[in-house]
Backbone bond lengths (Angstrom), bond angles and torsions (degrees), N, CA, C in turn:
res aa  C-N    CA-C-N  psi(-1)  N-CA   C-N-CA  omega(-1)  CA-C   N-CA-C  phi
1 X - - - 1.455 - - 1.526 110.75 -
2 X 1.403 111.65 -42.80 1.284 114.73 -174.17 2.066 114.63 -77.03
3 X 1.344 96.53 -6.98 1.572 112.79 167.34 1.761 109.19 -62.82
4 X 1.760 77.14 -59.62 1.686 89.43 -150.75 1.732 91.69 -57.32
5 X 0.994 107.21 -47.21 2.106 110.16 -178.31 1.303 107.19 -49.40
6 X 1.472 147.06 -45.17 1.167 148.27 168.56 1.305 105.72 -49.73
7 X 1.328 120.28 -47.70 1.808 100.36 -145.86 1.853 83.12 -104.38
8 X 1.533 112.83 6.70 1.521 98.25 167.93 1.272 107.49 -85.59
9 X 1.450 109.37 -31.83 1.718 112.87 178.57 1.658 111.47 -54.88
10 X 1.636 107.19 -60.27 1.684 118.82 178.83 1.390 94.54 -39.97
11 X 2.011 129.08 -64.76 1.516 106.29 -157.11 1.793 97.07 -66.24
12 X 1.316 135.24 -41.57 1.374 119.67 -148.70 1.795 91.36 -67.49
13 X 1.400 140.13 -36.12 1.519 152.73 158.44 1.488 100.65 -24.85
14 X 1.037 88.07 -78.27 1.934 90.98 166.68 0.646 140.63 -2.33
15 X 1.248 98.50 -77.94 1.757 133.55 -160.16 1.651 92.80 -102.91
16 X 1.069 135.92 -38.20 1.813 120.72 159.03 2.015 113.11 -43.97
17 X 1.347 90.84 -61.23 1.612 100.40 -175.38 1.677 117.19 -44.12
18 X 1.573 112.45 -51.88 1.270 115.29 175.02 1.210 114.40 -75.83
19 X 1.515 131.72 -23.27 1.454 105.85 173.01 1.791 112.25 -79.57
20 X 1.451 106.41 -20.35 1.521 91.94 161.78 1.777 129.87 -65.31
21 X 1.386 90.96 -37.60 1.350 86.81 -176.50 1.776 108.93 -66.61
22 X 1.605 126.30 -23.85 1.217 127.74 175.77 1.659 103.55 -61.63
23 X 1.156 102.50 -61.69 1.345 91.57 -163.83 1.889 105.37 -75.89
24 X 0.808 138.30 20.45 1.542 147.25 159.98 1.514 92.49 -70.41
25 X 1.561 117.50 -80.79 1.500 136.61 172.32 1.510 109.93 -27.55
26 X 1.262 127.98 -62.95 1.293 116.54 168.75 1.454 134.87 -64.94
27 X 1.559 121.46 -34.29 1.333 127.44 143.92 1.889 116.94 -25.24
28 X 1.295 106.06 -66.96 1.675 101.60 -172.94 1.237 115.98 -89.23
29 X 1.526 119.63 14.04 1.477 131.34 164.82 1.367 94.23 -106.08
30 X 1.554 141.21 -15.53 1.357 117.45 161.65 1.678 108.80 -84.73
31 X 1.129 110.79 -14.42 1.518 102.35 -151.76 1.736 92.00 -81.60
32 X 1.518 114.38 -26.75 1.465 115.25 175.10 1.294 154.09 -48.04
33 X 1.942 69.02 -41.97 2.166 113.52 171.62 1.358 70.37 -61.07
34 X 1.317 125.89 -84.84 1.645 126.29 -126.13 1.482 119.08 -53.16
35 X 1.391 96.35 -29.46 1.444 109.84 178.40 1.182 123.73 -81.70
36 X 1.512 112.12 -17.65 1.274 103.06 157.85 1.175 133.34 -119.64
37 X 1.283 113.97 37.27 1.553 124.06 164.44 1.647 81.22 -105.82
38 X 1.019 128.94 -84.96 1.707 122.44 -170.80 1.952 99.22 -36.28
39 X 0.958 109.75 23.77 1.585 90.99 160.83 1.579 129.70 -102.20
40 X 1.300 135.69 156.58 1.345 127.19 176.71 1.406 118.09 -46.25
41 X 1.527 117.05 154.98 1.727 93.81 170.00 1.380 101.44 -89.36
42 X 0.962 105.15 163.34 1.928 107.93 -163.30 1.283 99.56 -99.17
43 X 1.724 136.29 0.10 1.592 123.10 162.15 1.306 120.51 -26.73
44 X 1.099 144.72 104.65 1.364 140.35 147.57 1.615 136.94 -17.69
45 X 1.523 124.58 151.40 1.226 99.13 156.74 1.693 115.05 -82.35
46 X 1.348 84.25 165.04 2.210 91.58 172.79 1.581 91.86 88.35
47 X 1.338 142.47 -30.73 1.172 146.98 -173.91 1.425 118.56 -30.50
48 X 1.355 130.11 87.12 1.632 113.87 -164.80 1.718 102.22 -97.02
49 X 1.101 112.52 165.23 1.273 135.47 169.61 1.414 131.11 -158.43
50 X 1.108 118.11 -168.28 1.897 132.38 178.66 1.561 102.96 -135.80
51 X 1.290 119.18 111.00 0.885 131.94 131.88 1.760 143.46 -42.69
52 X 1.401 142.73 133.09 1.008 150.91 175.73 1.465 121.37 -76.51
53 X 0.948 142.91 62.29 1.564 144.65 155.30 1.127 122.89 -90.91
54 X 1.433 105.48 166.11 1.382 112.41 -159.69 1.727 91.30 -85.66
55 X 1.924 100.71 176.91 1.667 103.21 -178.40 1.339 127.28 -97.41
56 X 1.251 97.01 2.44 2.125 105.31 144.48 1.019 129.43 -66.72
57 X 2.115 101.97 -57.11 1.312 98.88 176.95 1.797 132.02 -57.39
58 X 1.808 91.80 -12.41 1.691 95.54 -166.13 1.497 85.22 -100.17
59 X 1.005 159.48 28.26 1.154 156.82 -168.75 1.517 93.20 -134.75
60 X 1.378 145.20 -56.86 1.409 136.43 -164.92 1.994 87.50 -95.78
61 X 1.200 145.37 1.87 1.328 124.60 154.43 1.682 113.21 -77.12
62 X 1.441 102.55 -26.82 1.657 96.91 168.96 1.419 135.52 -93.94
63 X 1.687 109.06 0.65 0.918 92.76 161.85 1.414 124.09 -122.61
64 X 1.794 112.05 37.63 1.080 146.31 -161.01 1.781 80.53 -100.05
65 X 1.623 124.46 -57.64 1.552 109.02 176.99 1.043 99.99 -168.91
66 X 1.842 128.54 136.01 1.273 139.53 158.33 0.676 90.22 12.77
67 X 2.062 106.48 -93.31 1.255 129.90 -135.60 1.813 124.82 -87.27
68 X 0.839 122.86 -178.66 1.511 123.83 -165.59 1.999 100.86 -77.81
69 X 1.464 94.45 138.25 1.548 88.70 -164.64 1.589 104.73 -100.63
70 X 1.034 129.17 131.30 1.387 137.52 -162.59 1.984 111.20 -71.01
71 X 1.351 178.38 46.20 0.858 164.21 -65.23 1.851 112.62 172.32
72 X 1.328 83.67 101.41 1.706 115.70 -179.34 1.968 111.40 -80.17
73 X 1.543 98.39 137.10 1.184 71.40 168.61 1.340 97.11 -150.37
74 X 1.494 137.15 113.77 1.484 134.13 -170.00 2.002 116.40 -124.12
75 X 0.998 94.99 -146.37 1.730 96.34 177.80 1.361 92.17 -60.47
76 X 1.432 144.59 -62.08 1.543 134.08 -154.54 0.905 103.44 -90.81
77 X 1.610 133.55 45.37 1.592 117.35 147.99 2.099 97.88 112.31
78 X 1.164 90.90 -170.62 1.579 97.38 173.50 1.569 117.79 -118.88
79 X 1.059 118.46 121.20 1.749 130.35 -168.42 1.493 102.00 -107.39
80 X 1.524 110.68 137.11 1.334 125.00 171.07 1.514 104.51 -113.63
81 X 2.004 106.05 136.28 1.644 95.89 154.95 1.724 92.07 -118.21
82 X 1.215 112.94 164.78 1.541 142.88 -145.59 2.062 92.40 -134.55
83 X 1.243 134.57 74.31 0.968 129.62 138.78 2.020 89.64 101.40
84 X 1.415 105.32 -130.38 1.488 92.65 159.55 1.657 124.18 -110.56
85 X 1.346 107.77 32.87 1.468 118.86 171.24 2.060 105.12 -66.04
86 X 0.770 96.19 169.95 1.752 118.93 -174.65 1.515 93.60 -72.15
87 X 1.425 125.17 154.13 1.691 131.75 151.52 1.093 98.07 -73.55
88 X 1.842 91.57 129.69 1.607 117.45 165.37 1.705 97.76 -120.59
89 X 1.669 94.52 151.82 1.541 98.76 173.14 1.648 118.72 -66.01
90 X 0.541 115.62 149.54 2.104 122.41 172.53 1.467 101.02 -48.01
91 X 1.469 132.66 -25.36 1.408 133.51 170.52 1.409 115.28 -73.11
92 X 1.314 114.88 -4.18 1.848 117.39 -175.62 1.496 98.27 -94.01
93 X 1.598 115.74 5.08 1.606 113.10 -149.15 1.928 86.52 -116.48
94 X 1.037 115.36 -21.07 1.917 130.31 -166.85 1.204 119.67 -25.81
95 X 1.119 141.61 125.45 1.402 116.55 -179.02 1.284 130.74 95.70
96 X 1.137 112.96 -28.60 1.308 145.71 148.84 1.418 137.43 -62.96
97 X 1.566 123.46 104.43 1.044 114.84 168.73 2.075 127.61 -20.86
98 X 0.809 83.31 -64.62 1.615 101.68 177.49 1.646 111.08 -31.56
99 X 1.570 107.48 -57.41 1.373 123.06 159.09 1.267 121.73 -24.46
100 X 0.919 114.96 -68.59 1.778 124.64 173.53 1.618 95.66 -62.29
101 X 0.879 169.89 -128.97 1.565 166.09 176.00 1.249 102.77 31.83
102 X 1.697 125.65 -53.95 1.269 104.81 -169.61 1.218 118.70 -100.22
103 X 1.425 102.84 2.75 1.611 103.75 -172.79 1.854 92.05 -99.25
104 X 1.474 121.16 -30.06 1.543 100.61 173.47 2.012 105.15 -60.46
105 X 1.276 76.81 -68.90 2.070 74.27 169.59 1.783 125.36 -17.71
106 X 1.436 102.94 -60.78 1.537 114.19 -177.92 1.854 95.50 -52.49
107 X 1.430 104.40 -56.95 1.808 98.37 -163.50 1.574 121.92 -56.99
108 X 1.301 99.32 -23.31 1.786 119.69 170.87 1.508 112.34 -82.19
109 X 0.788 120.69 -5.26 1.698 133.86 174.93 1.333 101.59 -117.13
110 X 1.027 158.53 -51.90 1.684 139.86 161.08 1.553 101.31 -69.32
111 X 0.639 131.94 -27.69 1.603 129.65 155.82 1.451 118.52 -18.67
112 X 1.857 89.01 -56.19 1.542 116.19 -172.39 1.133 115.91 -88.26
113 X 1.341 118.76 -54.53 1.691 128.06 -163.59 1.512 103.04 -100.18
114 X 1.065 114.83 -5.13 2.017 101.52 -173.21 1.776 120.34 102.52
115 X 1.100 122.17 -151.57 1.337 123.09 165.84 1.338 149.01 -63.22
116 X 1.626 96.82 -17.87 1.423 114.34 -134.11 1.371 89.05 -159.78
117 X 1.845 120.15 126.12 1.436 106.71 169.99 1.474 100.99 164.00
118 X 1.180 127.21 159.30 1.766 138.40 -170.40 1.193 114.00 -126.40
119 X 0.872 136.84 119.74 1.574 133.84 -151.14 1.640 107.66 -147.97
120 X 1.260 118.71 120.98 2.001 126.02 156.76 1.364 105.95 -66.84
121 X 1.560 120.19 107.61 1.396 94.44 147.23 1.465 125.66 -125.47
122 X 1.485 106.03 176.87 1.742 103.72 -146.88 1.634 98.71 -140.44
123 X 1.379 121.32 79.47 1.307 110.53 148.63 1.291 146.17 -51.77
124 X 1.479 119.67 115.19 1.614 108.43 -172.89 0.998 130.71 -106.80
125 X 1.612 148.93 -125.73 1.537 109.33 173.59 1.464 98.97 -124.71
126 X 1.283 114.46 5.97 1.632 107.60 174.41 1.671 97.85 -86.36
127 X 1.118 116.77 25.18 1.784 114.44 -166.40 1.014 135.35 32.99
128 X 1.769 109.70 46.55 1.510 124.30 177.86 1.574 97.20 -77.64
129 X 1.124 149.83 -166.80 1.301 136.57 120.76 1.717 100.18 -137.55
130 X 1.407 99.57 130.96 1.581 109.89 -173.28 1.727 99.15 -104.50
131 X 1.229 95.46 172.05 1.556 105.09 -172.85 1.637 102.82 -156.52
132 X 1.071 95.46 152.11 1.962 118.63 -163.63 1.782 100.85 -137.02
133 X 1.276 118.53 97.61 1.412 149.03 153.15 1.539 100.50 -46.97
134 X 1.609 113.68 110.61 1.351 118.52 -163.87 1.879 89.03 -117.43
135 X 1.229 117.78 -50.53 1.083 135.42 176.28 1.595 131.19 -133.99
């Protein structure tokens, strides 16, 4: 009797020990995920690329300006400057064809870079539109 009580204690010992040690194991296999979704995106600055938009939207970003349009986007929203005009928010743009262009643009660029980021972009006329990671 006094067997069978021991080696019920050893398995229930057991079977305590390994589910700690399991759930230890799953703890620092979550804590890993976490850390690396909470990580920076590692885009660079100077980082150029091409973006995917459609051939309206790349068609009304070029003839929105020559030159490459500058487009911020932080805690207050996403800001456009237009050549050497002042930054306006993407809400000064509403209503507006153009609007839709930069806001598909913006979603393909946090797409890419994360939350947070300053970006040239440059429609050209084969309707690539490339982009330059400033910050």
């Amino acid at each position: 009797m006094v067997d069978q009580m021991s080696s019920g204690y050893i398995a229930v010992l057991l079977f305590v020990v390994a589910v700690i040690i399991g759930l230890v194991i799953l703890w620092r296999y979550a804590t890993n995920v976490k850390q690396d979704l909470d990580a920076p995106v590692t885009a660079g600055v100077g980082v150029r690329g091409v973006i995917e938009v459609s051939a309206a939207a790349a068609g009304q970003l070029r003839g929105l300006s020559a030159e490459p349009i500058l487009i911020k986007q932080s805690e207050e929203g996403v800001r456009v400057q237009i050549e050497h005009r002042p930054m306006l928010p993407m809400m000064a743009f509403v209503g507006k064809e153009v609007s839709l262009a930069l806001a598909e643009a913006a979603a393909q660029i946090t797409e890419r870079y994360g939350a947070t980021w300053v970006v040239l972009l440059d429609a050209s006329e084969d309707g690539r539109v490339s982009v330059q990671r400033l910050a």
